[in-house]
C-alpha positions in Angstrom: 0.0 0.0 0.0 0.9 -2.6 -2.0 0.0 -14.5 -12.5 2.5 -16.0 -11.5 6.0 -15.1 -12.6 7.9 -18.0 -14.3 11.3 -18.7 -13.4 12.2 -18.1 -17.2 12.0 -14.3 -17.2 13.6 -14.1 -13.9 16.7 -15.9 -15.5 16.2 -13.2 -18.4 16.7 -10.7 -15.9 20.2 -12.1 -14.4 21.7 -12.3 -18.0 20.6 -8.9 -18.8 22.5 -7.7 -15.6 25.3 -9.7 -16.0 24.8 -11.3 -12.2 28.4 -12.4 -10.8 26.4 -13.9 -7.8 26.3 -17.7 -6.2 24.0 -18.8 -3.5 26.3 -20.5 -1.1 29.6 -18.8 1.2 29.8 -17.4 5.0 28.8 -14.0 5.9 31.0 -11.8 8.3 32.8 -9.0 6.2 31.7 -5.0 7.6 31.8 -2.6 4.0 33.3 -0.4 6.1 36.6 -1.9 7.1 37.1 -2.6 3.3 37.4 -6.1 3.1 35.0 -7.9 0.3 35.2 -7.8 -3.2 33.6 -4.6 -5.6 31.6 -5.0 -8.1 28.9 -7.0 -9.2 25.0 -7.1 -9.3 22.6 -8.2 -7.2 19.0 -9.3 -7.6 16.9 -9.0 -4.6 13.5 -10.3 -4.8 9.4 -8.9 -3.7 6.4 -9.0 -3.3 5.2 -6.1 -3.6 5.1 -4.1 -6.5 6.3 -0.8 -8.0 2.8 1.3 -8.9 4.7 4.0 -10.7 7.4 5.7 -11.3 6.0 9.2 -10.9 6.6 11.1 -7.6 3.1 12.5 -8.3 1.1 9.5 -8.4 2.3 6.8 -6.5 1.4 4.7 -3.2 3.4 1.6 -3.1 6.3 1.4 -0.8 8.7 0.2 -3.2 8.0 3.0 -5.4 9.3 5.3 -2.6 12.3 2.9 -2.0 12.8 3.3 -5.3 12.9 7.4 -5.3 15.5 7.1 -2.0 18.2 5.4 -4.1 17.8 7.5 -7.9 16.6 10.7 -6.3 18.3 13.3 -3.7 17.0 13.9 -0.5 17.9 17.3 2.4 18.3 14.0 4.6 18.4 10.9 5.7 18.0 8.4 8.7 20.7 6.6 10.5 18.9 3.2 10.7 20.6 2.1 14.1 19.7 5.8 15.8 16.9 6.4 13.9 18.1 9.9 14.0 18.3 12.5 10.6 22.0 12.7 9.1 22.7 14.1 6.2 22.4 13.6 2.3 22.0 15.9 -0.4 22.4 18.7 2.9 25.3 18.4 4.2 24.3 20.8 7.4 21.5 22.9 8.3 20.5 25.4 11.4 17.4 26.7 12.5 16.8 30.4 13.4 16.1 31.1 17.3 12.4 32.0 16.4 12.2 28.5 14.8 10.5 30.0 11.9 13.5 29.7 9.4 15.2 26.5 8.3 18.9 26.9 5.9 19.7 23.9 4.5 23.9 23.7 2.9 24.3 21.6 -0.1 26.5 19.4 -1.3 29.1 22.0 -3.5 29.6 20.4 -7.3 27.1 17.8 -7.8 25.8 16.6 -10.9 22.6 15.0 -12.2 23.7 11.8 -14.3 23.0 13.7 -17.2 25.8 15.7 -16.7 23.6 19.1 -15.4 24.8 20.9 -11.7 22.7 19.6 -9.5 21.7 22.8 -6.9 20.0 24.0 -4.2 18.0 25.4 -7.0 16.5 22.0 -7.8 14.9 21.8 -4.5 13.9 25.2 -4.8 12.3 24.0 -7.8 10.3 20.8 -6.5 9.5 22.2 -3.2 7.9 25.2 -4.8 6.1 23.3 -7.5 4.5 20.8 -4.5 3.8 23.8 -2.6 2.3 25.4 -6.2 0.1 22.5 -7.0 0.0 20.9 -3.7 -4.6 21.2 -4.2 -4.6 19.2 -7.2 -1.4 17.2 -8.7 0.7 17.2 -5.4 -1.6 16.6 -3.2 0.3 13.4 -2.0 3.7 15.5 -1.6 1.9 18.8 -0.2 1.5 17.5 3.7 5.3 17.6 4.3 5.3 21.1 3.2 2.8 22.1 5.9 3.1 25.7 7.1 5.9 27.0 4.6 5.4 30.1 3.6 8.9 30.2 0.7 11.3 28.1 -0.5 14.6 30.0 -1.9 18.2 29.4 -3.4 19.8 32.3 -1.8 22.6 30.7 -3.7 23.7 27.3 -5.4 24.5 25.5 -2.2 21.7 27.3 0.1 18.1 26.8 0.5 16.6 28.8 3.3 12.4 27.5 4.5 10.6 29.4 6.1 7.5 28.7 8.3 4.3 30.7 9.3 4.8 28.5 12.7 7.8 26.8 14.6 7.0 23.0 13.0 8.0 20.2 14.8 8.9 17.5 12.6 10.3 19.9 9.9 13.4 16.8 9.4 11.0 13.9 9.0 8.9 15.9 6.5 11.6 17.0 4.0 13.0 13.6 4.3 9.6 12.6 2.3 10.3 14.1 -0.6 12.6 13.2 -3.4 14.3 16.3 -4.8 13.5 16.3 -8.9 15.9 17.4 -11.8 14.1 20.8 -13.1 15.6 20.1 -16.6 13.4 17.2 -16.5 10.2 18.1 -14.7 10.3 21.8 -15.4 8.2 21.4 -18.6 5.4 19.6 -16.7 5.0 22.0 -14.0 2.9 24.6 -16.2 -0.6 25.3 -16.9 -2.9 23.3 -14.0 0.1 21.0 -14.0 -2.1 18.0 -15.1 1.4 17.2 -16.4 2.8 16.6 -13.3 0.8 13.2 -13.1 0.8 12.2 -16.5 4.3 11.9 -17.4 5.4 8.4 -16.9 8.4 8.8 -16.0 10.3 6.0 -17.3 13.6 4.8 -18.9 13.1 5.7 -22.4 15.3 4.8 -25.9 18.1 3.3 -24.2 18.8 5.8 -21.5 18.1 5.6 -17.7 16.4 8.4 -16.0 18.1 11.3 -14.7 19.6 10.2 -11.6 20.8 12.4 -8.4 21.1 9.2 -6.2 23.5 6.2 -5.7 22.0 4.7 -8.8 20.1 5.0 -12.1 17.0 2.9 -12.9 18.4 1.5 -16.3 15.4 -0.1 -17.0 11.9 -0.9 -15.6 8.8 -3.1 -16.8 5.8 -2.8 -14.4 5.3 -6.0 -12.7 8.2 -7.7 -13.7 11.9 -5.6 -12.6 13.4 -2.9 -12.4 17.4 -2.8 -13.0 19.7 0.0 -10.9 23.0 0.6 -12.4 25.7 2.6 -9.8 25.4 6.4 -10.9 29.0 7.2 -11.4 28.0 11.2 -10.7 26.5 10.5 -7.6 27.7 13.2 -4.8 28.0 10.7 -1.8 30.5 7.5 -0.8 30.3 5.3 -4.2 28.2 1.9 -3.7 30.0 -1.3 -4.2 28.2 -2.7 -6.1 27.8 -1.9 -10.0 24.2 -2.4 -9.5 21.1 -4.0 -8.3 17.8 -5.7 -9.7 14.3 -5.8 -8.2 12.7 -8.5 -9.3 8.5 -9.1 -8.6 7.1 -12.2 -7.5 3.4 -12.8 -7.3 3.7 -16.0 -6.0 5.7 -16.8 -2.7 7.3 -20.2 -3.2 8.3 -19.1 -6.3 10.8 -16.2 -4.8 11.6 -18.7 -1.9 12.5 -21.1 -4.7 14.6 -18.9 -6.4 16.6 -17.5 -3.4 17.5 -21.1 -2.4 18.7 -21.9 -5.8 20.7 -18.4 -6.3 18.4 -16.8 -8.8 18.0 -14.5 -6.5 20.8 -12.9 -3.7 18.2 -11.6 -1.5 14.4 -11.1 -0.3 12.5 -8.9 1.2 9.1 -9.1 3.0 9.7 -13.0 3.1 6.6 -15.4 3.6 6.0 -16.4 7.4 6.0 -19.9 6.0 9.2 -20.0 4.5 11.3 -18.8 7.7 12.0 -21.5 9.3 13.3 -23.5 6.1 15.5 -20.3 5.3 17.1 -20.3 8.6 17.7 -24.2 8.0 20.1 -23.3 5.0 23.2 -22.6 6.0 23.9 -21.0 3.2 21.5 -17.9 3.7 21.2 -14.9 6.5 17.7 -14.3 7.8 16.7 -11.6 9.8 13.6 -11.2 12.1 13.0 -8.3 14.2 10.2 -6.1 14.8 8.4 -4.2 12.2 6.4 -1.0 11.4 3.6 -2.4 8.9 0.7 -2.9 9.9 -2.3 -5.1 8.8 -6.2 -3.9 8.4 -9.5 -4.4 7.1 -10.1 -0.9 6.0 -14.6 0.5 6.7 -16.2 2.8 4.3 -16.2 5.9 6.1 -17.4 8.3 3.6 -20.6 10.7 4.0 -21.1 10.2 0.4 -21.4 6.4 0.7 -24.5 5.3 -1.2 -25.3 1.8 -0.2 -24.9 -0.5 2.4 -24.8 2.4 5.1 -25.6 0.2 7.9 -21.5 0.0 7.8 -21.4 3.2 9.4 -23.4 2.4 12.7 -20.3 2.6 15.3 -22.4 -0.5 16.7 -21.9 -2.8 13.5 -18.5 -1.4 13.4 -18.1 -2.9 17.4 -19.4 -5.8 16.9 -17.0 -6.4 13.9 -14.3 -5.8 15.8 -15.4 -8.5 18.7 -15.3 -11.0 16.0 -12.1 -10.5 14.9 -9.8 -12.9 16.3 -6.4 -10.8 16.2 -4.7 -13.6 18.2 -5.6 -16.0 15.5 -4.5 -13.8 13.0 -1.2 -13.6 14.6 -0.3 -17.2 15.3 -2.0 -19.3 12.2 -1.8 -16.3 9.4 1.6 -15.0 10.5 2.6 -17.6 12.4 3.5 -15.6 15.4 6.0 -13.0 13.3 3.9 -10.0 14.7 1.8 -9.3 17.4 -1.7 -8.1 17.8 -3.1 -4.6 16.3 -4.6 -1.7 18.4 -4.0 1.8 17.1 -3.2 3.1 13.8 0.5 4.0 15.0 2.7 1.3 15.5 4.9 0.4 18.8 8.0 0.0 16.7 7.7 3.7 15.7 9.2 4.2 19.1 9.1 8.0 21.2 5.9 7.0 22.9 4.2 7.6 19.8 2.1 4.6 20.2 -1.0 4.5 23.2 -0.1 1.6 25.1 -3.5 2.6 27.0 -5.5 1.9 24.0 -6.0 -2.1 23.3 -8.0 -4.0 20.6 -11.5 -5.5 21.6 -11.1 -8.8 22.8 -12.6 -11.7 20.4 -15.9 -12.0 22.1 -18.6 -13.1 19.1 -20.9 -13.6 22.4 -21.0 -9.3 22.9 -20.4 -8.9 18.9 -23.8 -11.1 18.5 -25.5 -9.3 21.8 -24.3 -6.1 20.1 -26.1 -6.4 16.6 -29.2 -8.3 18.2 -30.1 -5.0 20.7 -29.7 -3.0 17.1 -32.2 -4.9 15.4 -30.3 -6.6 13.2 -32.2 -9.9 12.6 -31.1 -12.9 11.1 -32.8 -13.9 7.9 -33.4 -17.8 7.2 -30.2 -18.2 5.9 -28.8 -16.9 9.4 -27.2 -13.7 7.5 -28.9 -10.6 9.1 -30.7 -8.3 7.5 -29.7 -3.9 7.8 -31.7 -1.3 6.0 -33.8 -4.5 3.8 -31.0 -6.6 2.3 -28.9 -9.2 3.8 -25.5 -8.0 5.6 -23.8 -9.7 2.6 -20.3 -7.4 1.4 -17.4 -7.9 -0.8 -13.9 -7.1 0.7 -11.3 -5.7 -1.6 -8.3 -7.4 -1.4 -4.8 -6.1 -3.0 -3.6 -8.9 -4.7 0.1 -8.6 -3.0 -1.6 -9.2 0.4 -1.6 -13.1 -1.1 -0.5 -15.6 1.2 -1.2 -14.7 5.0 -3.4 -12.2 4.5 -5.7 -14.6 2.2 -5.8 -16.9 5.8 -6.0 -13.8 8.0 -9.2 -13.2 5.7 -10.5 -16.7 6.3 -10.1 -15.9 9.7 -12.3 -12.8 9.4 -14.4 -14.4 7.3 -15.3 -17.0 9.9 -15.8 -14.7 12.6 -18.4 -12.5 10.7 -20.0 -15.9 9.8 -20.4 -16.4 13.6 -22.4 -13.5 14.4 -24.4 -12.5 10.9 -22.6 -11.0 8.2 -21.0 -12.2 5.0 -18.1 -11.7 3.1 -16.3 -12.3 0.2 -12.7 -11.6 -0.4 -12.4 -9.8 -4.1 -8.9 -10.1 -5.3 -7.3 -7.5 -7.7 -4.1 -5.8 -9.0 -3.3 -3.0 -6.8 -4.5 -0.3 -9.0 -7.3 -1.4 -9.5 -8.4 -1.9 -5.6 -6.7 1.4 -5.4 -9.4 2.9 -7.8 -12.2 1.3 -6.4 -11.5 2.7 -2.9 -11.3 6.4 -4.3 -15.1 5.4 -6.0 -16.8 8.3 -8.2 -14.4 11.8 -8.1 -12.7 10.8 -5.2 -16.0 10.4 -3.0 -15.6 6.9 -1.8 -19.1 6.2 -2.5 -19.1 2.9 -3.6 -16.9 0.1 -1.8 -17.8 -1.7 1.6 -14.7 -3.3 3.1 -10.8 -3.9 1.8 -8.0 -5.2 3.4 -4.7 -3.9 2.8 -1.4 -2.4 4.8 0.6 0.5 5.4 3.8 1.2 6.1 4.2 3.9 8.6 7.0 6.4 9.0 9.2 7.0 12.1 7.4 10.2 12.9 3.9 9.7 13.6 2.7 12.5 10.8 2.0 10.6 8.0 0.1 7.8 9.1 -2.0 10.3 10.8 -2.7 12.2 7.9 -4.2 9.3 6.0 -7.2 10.1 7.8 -7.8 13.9 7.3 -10.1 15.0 4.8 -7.8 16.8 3.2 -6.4 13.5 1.8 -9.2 12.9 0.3 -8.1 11.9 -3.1 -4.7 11.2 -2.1 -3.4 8.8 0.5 -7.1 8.6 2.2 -8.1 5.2 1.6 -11.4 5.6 3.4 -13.2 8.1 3.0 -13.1 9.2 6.5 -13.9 12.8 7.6 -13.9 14.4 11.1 -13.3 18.0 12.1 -12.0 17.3 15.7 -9.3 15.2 14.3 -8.7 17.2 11.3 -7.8 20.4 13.5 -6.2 18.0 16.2 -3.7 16.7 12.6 -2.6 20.3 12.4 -2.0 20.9 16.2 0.2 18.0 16.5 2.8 19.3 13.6 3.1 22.4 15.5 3.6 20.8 19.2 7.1 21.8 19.9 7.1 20.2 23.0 7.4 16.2 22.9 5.2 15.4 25.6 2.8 18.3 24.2 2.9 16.3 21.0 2.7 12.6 22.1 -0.3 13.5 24.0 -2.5 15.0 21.1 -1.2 12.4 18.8 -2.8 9.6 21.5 -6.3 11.6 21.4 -5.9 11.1 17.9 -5.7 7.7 18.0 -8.5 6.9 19.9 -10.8 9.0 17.7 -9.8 6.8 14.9 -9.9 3.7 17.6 -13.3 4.9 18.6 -14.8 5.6 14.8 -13.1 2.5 13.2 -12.4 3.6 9.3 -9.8 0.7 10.2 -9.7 -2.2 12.7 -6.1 -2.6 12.6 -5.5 -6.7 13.0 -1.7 -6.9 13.8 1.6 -5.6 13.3 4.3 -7.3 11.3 7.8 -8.2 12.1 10.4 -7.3 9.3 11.7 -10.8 7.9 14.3 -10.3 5.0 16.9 -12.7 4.1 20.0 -13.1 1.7 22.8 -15.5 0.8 25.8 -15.4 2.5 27.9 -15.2 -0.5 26.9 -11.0 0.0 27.7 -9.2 3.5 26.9 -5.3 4.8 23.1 -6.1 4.9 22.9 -6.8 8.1 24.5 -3.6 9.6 21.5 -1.8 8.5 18.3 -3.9 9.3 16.1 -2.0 11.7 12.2 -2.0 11.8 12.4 -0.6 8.6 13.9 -3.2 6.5 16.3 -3.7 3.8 14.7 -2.1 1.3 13.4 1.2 2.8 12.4 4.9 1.9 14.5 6.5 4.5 17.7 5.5 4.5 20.7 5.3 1.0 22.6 2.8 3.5 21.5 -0.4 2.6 22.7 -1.3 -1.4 25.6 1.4 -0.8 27.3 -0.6 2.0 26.8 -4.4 0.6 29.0 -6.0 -1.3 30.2 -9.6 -2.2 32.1 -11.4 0.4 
């Protein structure tokens, strides 16, 4: 959020990177002490897809991966400290008043197409979010909140300013991927319609233009994209000569192929594979604790049309008593998680999270009491009837939720069984769930139920803003609408003090707890894993996994062993 792929095109894809790689070795080297051998390519398999390519349009995770390693970014995150260091800034200082942020830039840089790369270009994309930030960047606009200008007082200064002292100005700017103006500048004319519609691809031969560690050399949607080392790039040189990302849609099949070398590494690995991976000893597999969460998203909108019986807080409550999130945990994910509460994960650390705040216990007992004392009877069939017609409601499902989420469905599925209501899982391409959510103009007014994932940030921000209205159209995924938290969303950016901020980000989590746009169903452990013939990776796995939005570190420190 997030067919089968035969084996044959994934050998296509080795060849055409000319992979030097084996499956089998012992993994101890550290990059940084330079022992290892340079060079190569590495192909590191998922199971989630790339959506786009376009800054402007996109809502996959790997899409934004993709942006951290081709694009510049002010900053980055240490993935031990979790703290902001630098990248395409090399410093930065904030005025007394806290209104004015001045950002230094790395002196000399190039774009791989041989144009200075300048504080001018973030001048440029920063302005042109901030520009169109009510229509084509309205995904990019929110970490942007309360600037007022954006200026290159000269090539290696940008200086922010704020109508209000912001307090997670670092994790905002870290969001978005700085954008060659020789490139976009054309598009950002007119209503800047443009903005979304160019594709943004490798075209005749060429990779894009590339202010990152790497260039995307090639890309073909559902299938790989190929990262070549960007020989311009203004930071410590990767390694390796490049990378692959290769999709999967099937999970034995990228199990397969990282046993038999076809592959050097995975990420997001299947719950039911671990403990066969961690049997070969001639693979690394790491399990910690995660960000991601799990849940079975409500139709929240006011312009929802049918089926409105879904916005009773009582049928929402008694959904949530039948939803067994221990079950989910230990027979979908096989314990590699724990149970879901609020919409801000526990791994996000800072006290972000409201401990206070737990899931409703399984109880289809109260769930059943519940819908009974509504009037919700049962028909003859045992389904229960709302508003005329039978409780009966399809659940989009994004098809790279496969595997344990299709049993963590069952699971649901069973437990709405128990007390009255049907359901029936609808599987799709992400897109197209993605368009089905949004319904007529952006009003949400069609779908019931989905089931898909997010994967926070660190800071709390963005997940919260998922559930403004002003995302409507953007990252809001249901439709949901409430003033108190809207205002509370804008209150919280602006709480200087930590313990001012935690506590208003906790009231906003039980409104969303209270009104249920999601029942969150569990929280997911990062698994990745990677033959041993390759070393570096695991000095940078943290709960945000290998292949990650926030951090360059990963595929700049590995290398062959």
């Amino acid at each position: 959020m997030f067919t089968s792929r035969k084996l044959a095109a994934l050998a296509a894809v080795v060849v055409l990177v000319a992979a030097g790689c084996s499956g089998s070795g012992s993994s101890s080297s550290d990059n940084s002490s330079g022992s290892g051998t340079s060079g190569g390519h590495l192909i590191l398999g998922t199971l989630s897809n790339i959506d786009t390519l376009n800054p402007f349009r996109t809502f996959q995770q790997n899409s934004y991966s993709t942006f951290e390693y081709i694009y510049p970014q002010l900053v980055q995150m240490d993935l031990k400290t979790l703290e902001f260091v630098p990248d395409f800034a090399t410093s930065w200082e904030q005025s007394t008043d806290g209104l004015t942020w001045t950002f230094k830039t790395t002196p000399d840089a190039t774009w791989s197409d041989g144009e200075p790369l300048t504080a001018d270009d973030v001048a440029f994309t920063f302005n042109t979010i901030l520009k169109y930030g009510d229509g084509p960047a309205g995904n990019l606009v929110a970490g942007l909140a309360n600037v007022t200008s954006v200026k290159a007082t000269d090539a290696n200064t940008v200086v922010i300013t704020y109508s209000v002292p912001v307090a997670n100005v670092l994790s905002n700017l870290q969001q978005i991927s700085i954008l060659p103006e020789q490139v976009w500048g054309q598009y950002a004319t007119g209503d800047g319609s443009g903005l979304r519609q160019f594709p943004n691809t490798p075209s005749e031969g060429k990779p894009l233009t590339s202010g990152g560690p790497f260039e995307l050399a090639s890309y073909t949607k559902d299938q790989v994209a190929i990262f070549q080392r960007n020989p311009d790039f203004y930071g410590p040189a990767p390694s390796i000569d490049g990378f692959g990302l290769q999709y999967f849609s099937n999970d034995d099949s990228m199990v397969q192929a990282l046993r038999n070398g076809d592959i050097q590494a995975a990420i997001g690995v299947p719950v039911t594979a671990v403990d066969a991976l961690k049997g070969d000893s001639s693979l690394t597999v790491y399990d910690g604790p995660g960000i991601s969460l799990r849940d079975l998203i409500i139709n929240s909108s006011p312009d929802k049309t049918t089926n409105l019986e879904l916005q009773d807080p009582t049928v929402r409550e008694a959904m949530e008593y039948a939803i067994d999130r221990n079950a989910i945990v230990q027979t979908a994910w096989l314990g590699y998680g724990e149970p879901g509460s609020t919409i801000v994960p526990p791994g996000t650390g800072q006290g972000w999270h409201d401990d206070s705040i737990q899931g409703l216990p399984f109880n289809i007992d109260k769930a059943n009491q519940l819908l009974d004392d509504a009037g919700y009877a049962r028909g003859a069939d045992g389904i229960r009837i709302a508003n005329g017609h039978p409780m009966d409601y399809t659940v989009l499902f994004a098809s790279d939720e496969s595997g344990a989420g299709d049993a963590a469905f069952r699971i649901i599925q069973n437990g709405f069984q128990q007390i009255g209501i049907k359901i029936t899982q609808r599987k799709q391409d992400n897109d197209t769930v993605n368009t089905e959510i949004l319904g007529d103009n952006n009003t949400y007014n069609t779908f019931d139920l989905a089931m898909w994932d997010w994967f926070p940030l660190i800071d709390p921000d963005f997940i919260l803003s998922v559930l403004t209205t002003d995302q409507w159209g953007s990252w809001s995924d249901t439709g949901f609408s409430n003033a108190k938290y809207d205002k509370l969303y804008k209150e919280q950016a602006v709480a200087i003090n930590h313990d001012d901020r935690v506590a208003i980000v906790h009231e906003m989590q039980q409104i969303a707890f209270d009104a249920r746009p999601y029942i969150i169903l569990n929280y997911n452990d990062t698994i990745d894993a990677w033959s041993n013939d390759w070393t570096g990776f695991s000095d940078n796995e943290s709960v945000l996994g290998l292949f990650n939005n926030l951090s360059k570190a990963p595929f700049s420190t590995v290398h062959q062993t």
